[in-house]
PDB file with one MODEL, atoms N, CA, C and O in Angstrom:
MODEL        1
ATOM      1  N   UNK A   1     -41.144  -3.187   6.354  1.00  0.00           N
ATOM      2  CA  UNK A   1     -39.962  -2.759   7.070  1.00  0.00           C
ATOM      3  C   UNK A   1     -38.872  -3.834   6.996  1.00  0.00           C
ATOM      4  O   UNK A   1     -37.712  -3.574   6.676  1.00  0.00           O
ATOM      5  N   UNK A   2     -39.330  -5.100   7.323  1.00  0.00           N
ATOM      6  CA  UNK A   2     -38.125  -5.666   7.265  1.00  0.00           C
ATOM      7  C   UNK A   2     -37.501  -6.266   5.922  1.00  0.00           C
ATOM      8  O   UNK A   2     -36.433  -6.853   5.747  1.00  0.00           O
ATOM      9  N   UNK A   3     -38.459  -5.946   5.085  1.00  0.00           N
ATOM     10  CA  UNK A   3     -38.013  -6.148   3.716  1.00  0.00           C
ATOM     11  C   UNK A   3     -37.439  -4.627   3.184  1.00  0.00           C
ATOM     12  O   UNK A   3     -38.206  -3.962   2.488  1.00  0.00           O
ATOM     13  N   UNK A   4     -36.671  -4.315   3.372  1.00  0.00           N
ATOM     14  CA  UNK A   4     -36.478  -2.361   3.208  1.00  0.00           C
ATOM     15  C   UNK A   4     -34.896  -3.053   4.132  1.00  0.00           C
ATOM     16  O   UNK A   4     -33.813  -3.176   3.561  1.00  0.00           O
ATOM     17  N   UNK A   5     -35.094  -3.349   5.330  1.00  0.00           N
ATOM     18  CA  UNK A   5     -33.884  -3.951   6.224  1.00  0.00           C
ATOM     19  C   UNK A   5     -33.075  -5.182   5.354  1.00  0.00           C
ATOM     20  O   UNK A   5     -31.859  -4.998   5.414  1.00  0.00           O
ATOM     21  N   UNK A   6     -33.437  -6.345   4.591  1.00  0.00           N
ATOM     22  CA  UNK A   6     -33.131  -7.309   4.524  1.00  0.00           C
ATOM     23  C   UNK A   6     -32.419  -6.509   2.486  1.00  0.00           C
ATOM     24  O   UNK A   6     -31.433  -6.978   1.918  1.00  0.00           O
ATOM     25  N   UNK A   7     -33.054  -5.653   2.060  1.00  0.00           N
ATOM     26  CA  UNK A   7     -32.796  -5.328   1.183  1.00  0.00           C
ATOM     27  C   UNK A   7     -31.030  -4.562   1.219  1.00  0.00           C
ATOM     28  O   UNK A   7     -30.079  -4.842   0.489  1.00  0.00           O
ATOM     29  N   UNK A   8     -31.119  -3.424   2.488  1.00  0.00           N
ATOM     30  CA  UNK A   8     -30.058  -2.987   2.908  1.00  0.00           C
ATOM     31  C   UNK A   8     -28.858  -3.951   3.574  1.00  0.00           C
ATOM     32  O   UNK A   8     -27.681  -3.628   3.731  1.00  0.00           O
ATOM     33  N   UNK A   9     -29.245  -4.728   3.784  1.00  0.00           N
ATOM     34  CA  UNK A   9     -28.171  -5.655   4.146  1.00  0.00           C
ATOM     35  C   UNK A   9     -27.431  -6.500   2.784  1.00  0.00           C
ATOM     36  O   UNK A   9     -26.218  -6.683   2.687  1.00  0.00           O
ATOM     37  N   UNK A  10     -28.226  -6.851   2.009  1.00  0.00           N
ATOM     38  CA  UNK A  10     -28.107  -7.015   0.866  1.00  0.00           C
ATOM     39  C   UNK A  10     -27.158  -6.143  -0.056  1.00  0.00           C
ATOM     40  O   UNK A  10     -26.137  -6.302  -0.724  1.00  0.00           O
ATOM     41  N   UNK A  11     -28.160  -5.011   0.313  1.00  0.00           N
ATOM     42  CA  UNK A  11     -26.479  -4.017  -0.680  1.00  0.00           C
ATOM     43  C   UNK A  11     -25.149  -4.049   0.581  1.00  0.00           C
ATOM     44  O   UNK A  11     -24.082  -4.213  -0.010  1.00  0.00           O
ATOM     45  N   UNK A  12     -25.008  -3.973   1.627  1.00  0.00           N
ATOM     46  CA  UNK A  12     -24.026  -4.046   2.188  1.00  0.00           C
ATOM     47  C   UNK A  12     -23.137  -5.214   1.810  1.00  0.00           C
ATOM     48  O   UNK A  12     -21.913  -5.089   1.770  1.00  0.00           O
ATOM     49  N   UNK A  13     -23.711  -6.261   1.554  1.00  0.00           N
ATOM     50  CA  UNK A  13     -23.129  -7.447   1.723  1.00  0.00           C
ATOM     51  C   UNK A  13     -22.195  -7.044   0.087  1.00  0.00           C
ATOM     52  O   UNK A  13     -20.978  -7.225   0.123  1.00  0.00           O
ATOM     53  N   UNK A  14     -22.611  -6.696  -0.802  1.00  0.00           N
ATOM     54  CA  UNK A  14     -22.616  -6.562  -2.297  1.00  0.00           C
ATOM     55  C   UNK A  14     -21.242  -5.314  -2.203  1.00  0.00           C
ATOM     56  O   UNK A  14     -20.139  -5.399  -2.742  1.00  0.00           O
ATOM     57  N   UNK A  15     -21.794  -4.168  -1.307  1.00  0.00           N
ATOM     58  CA  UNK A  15     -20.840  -3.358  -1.315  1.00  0.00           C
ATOM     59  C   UNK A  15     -19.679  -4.342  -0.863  1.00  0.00           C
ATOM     60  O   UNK A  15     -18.927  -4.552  -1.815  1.00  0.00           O
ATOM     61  N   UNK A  16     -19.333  -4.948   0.186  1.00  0.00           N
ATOM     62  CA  UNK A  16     -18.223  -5.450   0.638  1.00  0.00           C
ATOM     63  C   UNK A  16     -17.913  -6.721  -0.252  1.00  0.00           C
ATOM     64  O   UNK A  16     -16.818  -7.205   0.031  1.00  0.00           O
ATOM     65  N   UNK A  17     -18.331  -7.129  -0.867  1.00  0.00           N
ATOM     66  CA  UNK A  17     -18.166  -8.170  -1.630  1.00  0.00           C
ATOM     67  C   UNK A  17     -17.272  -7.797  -2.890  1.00  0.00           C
ATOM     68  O   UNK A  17     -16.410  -8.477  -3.446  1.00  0.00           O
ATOM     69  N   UNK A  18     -17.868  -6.126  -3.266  1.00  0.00           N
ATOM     70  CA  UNK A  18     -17.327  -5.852  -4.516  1.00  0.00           C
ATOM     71  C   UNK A  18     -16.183  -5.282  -4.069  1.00  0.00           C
ATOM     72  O   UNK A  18     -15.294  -5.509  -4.890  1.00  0.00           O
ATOM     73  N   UNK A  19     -15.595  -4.333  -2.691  1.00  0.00           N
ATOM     74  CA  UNK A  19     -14.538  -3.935  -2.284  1.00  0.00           C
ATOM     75  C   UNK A  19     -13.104  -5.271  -1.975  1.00  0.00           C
ATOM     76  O   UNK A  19     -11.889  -5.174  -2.143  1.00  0.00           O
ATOM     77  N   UNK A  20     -13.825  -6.239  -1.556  1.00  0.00           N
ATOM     78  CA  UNK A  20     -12.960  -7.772  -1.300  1.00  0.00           C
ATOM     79  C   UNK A  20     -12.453  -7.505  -2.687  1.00  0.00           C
ATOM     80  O   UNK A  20     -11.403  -6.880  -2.841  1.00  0.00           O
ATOM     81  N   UNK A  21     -13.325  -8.060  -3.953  1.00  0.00           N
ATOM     82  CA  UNK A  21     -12.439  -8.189  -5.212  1.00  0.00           C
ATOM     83  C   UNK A  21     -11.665  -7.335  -5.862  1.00  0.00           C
ATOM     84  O   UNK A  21     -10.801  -7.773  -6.621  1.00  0.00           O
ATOM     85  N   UNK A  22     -11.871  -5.744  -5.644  1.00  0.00           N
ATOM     86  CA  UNK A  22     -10.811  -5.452  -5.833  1.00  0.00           C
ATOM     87  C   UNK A  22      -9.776  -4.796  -5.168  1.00  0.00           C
ATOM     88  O   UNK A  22      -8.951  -4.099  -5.758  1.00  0.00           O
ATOM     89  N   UNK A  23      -9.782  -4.935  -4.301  1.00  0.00           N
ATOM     90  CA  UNK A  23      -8.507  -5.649  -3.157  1.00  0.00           C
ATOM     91  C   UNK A  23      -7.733  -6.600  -3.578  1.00  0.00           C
ATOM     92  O   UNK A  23      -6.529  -6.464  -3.362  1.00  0.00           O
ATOM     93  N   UNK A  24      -8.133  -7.618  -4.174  1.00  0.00           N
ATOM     94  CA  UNK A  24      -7.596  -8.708  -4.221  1.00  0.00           C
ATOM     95  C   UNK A  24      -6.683  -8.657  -5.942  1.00  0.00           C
ATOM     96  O   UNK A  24      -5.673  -9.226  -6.355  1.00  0.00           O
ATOM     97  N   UNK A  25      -7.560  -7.776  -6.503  1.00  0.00           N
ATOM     98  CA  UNK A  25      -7.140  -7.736  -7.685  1.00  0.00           C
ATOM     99  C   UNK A  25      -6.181  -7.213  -7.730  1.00  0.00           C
ATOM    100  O   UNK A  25      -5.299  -7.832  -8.325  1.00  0.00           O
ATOM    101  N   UNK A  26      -5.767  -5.680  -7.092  1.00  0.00           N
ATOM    102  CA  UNK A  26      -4.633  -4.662  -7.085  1.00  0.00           C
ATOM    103  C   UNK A  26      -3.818  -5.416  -5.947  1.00  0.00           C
ATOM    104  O   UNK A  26      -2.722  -4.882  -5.773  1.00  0.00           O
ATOM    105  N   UNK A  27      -4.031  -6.409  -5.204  1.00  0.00           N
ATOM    106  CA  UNK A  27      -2.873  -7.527  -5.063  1.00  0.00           C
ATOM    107  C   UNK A  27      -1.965  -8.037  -5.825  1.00  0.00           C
ATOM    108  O   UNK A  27      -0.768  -7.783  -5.693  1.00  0.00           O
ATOM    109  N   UNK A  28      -2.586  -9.036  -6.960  1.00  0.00           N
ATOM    110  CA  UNK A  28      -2.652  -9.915  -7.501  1.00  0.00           C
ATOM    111  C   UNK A  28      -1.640  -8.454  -8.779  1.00  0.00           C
ATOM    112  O   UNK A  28      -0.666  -8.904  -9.383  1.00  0.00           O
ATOM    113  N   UNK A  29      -1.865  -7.489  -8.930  1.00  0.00           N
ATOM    114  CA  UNK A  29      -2.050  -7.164 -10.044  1.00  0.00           C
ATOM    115  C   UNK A  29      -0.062  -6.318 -10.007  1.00  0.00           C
ATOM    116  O   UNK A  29       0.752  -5.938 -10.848  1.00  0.00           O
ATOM    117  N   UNK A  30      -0.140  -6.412  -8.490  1.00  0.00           N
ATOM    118  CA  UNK A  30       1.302  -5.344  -8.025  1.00  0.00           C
ATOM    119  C   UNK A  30       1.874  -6.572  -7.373  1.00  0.00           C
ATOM    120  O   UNK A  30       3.063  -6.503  -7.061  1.00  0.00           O
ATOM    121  N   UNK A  31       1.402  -7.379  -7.188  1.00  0.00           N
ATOM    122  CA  UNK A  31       2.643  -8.666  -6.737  1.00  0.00           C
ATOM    123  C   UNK A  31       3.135  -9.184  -7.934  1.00  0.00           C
ATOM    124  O   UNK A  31       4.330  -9.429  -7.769  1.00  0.00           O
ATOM    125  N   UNK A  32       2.799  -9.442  -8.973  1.00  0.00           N
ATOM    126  CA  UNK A  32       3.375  -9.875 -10.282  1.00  0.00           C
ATOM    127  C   UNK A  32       4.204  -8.427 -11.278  1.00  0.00           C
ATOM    128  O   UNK A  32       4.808  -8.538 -12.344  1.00  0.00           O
ATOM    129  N   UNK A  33       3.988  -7.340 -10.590  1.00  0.00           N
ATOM    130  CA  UNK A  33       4.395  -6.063 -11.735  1.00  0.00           C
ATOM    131  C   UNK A  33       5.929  -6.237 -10.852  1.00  0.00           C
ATOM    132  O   UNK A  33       6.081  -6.713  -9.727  1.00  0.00           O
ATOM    133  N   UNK A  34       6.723  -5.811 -11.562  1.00  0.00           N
ATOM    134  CA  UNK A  34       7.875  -5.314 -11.193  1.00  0.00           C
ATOM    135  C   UNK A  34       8.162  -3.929 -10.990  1.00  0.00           C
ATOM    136  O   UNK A  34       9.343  -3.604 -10.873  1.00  0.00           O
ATOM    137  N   UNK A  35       7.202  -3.001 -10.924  1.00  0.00           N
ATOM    138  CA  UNK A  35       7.422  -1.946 -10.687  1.00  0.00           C
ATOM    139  C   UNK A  35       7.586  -1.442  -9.508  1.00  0.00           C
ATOM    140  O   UNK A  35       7.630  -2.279  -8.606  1.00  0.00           O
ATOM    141  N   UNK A  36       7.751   0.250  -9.041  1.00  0.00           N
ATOM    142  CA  UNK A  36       8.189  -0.083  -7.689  1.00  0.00           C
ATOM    143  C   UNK A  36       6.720   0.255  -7.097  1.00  0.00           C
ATOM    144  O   UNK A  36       5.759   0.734  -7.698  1.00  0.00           O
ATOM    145  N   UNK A  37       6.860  -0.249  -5.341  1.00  0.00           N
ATOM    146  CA  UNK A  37       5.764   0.328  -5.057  1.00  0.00           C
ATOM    147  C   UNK A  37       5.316   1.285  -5.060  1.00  0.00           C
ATOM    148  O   UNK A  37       5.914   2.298  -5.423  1.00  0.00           O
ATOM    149  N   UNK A  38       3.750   1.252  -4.529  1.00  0.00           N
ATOM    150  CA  UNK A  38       3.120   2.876  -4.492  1.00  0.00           C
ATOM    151  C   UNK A  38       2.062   2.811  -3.068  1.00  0.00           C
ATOM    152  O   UNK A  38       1.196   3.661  -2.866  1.00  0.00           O
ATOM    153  N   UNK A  39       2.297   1.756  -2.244  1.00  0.00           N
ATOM    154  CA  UNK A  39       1.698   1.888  -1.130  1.00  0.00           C
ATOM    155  C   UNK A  39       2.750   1.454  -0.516  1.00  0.00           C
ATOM    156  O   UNK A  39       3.802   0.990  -0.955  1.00  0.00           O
ATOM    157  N   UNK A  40       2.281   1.693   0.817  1.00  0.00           N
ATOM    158  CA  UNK A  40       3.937   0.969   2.068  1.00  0.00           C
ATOM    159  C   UNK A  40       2.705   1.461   3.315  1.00  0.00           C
ATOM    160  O   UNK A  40       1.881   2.376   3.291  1.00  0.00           O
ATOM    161  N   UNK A  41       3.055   0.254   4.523  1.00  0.00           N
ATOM    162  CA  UNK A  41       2.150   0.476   5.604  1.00  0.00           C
ATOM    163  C   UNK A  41       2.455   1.729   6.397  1.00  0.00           C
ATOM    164  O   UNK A  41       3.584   2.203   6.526  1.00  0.00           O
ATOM    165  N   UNK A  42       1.189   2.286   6.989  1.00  0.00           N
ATOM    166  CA  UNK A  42       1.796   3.683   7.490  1.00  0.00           C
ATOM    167  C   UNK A  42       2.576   3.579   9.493  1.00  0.00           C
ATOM    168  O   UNK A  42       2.683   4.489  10.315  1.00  0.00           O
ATOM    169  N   UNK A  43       3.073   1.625   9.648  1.00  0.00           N
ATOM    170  CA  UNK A  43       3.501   1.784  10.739  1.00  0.00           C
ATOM    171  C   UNK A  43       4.979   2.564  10.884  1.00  0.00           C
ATOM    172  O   UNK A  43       5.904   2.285  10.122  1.00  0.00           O
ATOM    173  N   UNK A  44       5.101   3.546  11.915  1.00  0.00           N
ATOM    174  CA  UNK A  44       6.493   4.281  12.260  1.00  0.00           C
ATOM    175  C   UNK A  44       7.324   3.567  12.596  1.00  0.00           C
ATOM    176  O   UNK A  44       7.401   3.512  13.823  1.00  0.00           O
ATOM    177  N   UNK A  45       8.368   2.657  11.824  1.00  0.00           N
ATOM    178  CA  UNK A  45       9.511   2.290  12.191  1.00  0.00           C
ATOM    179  C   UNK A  45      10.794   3.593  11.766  1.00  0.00           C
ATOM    180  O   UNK A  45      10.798   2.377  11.577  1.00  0.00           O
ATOM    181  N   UNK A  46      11.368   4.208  11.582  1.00  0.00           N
ATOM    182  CA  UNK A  46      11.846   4.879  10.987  1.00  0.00           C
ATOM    183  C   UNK A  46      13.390   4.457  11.011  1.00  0.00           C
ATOM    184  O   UNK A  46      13.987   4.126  12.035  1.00  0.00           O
ATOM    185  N   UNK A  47      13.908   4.515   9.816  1.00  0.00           N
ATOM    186  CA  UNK A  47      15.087   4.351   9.177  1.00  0.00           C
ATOM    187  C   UNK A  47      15.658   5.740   8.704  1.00  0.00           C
ATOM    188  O   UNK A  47      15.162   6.748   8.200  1.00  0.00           O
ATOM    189  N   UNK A  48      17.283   5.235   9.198  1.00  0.00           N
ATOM    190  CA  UNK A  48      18.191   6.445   8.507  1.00  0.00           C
ATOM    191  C   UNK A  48      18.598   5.891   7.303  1.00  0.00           C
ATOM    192  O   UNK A  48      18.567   4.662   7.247  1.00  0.00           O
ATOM    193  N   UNK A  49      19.029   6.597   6.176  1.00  0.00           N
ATOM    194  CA  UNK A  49      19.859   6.139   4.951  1.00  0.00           C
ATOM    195  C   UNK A  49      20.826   7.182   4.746  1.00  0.00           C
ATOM    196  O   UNK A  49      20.704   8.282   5.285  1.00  0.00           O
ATOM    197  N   UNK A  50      21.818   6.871   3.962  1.00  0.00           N
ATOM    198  CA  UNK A  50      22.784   8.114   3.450  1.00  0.00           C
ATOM    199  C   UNK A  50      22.470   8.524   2.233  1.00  0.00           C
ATOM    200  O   UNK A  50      22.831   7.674   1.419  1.00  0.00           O
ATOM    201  N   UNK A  51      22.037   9.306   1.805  1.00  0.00           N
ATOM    202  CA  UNK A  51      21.313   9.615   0.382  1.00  0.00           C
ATOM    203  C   UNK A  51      22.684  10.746  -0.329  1.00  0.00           C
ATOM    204  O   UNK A  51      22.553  11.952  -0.119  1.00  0.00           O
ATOM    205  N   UNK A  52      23.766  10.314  -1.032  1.00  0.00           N
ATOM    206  CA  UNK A  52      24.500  11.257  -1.421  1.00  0.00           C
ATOM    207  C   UNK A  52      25.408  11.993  -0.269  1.00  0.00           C
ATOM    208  O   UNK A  52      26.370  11.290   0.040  1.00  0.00           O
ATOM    209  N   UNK A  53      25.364  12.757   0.166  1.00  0.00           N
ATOM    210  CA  UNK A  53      26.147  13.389   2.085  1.00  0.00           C
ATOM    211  C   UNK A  53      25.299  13.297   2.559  1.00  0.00           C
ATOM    212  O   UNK A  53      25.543  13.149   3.756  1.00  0.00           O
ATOM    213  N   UNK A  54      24.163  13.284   2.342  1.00  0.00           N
ATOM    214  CA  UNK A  54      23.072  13.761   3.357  1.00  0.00           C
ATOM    215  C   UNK A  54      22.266  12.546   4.042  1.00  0.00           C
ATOM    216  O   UNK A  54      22.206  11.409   3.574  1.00  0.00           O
ATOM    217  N   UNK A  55      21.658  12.982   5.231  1.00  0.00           N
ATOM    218  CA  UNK A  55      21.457  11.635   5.877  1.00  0.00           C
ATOM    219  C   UNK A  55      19.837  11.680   5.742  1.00  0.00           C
ATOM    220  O   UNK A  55      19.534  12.596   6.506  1.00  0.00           O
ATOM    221  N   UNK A  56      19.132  11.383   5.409  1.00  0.00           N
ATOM    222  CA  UNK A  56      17.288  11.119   5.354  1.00  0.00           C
ATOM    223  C   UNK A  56      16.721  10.452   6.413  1.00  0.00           C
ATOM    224  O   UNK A  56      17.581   9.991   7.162  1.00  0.00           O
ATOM    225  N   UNK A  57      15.601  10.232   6.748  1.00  0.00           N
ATOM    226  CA  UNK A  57      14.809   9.523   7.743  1.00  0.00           C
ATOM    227  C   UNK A  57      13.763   9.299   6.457  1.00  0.00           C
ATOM    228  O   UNK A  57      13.341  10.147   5.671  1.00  0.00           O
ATOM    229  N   UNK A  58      13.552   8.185   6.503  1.00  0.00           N
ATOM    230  CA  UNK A  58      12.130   7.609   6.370  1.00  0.00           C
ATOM    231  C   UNK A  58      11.381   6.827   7.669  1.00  0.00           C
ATOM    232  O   UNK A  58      11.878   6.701   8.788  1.00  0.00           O
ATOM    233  N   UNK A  59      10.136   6.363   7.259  1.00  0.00           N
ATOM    234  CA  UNK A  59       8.807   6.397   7.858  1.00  0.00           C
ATOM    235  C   UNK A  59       9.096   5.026   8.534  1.00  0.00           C
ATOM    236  O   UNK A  59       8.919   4.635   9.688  1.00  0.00           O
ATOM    237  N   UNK A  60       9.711   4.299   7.176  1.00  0.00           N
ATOM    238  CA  UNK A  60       9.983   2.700   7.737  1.00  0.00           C
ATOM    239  C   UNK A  60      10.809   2.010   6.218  1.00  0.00           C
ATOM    240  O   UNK A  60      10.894   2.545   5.112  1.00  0.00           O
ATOM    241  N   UNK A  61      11.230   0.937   6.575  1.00  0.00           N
ATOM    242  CA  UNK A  61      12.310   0.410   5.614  1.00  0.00           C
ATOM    243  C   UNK A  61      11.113   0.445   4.070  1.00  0.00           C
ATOM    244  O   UNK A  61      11.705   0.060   3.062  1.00  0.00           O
ATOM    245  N   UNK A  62      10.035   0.728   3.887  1.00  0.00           N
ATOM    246  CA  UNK A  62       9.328  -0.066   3.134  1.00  0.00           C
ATOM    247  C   UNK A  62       9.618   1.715   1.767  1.00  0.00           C
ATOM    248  O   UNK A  62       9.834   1.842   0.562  1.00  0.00           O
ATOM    249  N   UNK A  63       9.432   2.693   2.975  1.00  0.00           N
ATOM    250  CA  UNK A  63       9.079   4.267   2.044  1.00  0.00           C
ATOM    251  C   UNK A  63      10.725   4.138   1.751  1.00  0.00           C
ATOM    252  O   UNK A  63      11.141   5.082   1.080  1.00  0.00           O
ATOM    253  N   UNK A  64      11.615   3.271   2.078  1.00  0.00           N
ATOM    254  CA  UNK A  64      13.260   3.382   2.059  1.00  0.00           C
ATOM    255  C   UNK A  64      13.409   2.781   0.401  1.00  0.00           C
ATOM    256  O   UNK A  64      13.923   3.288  -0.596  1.00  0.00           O
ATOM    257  N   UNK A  65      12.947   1.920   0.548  1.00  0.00           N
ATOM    258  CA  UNK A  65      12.771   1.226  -0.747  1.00  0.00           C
ATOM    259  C   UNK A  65      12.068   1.530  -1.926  1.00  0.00           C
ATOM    260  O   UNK A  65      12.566   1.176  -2.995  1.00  0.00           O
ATOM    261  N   UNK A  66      11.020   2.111  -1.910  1.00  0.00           N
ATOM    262  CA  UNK A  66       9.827   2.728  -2.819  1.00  0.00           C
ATOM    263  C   UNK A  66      10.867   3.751  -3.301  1.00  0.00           C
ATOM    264  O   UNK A  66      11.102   3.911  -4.499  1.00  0.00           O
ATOM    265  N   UNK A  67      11.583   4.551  -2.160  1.00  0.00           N
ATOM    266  CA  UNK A  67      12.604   5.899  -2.911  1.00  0.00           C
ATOM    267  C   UNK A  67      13.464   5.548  -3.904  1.00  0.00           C
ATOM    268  O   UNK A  67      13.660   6.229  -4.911  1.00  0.00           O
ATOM    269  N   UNK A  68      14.087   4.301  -3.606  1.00  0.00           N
ATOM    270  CA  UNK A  68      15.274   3.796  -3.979  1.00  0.00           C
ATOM    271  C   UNK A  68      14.881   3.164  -5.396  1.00  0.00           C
ATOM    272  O   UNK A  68      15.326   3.386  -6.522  1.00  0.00           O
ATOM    273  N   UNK A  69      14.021   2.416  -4.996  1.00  0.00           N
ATOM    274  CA  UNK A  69      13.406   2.139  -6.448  1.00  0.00           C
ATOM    275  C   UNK A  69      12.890   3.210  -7.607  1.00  0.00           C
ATOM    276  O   UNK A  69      12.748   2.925  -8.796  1.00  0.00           O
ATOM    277  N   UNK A  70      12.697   4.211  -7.137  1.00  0.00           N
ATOM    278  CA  UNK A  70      11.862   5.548  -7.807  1.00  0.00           C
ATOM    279  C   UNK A  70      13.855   6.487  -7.998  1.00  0.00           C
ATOM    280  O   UNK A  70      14.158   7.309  -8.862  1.00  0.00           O
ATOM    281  N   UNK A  71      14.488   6.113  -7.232  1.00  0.00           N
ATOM    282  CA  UNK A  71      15.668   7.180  -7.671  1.00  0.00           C
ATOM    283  C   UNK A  71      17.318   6.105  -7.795  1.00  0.00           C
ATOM    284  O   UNK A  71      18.437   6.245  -7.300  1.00  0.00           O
ATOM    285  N   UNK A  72      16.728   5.113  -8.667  1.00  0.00           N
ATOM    286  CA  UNK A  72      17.660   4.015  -8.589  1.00  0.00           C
ATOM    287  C   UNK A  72      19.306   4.168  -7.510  1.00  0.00           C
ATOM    288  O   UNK A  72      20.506   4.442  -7.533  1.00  0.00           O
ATOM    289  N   UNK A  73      18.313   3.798  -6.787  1.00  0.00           N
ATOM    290  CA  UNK A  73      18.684   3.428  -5.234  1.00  0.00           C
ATOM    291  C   UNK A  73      19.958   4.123  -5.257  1.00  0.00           C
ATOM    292  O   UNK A  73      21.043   3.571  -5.436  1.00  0.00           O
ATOM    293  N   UNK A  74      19.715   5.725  -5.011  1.00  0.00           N
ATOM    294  CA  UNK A  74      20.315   6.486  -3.928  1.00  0.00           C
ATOM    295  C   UNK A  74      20.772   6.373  -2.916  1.00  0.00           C
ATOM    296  O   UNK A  74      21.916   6.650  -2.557  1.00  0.00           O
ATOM    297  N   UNK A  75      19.712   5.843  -2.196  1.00  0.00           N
ATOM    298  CA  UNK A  75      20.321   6.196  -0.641  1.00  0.00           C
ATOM    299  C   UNK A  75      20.832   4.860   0.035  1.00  0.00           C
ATOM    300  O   UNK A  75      20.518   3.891  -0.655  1.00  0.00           O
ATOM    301  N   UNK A  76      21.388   4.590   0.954  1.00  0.00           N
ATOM    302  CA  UNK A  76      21.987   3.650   1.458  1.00  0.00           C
ATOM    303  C   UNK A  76      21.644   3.204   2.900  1.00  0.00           C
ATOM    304  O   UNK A  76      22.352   3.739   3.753  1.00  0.00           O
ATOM    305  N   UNK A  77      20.705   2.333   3.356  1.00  0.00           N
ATOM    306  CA  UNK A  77      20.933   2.282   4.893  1.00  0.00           C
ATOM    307  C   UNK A  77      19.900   1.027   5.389  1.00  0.00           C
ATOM    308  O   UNK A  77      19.833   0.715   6.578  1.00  0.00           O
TER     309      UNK A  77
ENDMDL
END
């Protein structure tokens, strides 16, 4: 039994070990790309912009930027 226990802890440790690295990698890998993002945190700050007449809300300054970058920066705010 406790070798069955000490085994499972083992893969846990392995599972999280292998999730750390690549975490770290798709860090490492989108802090050096210049492209735009493709994640943004899901906290609700929400921002207005002027997108053309029209006025938008985003989520937070971060989904403001990801747009802007994806629709060479449209909107304004």
């Amino acid at each position: 039994m406790q070798q069955l226990l000490q085994s499972a802890v083992a893969t846990a440790a392995m599972k999280s070990y292998t999730l750390t690295v690549l975490v770290l990698a798709a860090l490492v890998c989108c802090a050096s790309s210049e492209e735009c993002p493709t994640f943004c945190p899901q906290n609700y700050q929400p921002v207005a912009a002027l997108c053309g007449s029209e006025i938008r809300e985003f989520g937070n300054r971060c989904e403001l930027e990801a747009h802007n970058c994806l629709h060479n920066n449209e909107c304004k705010g």
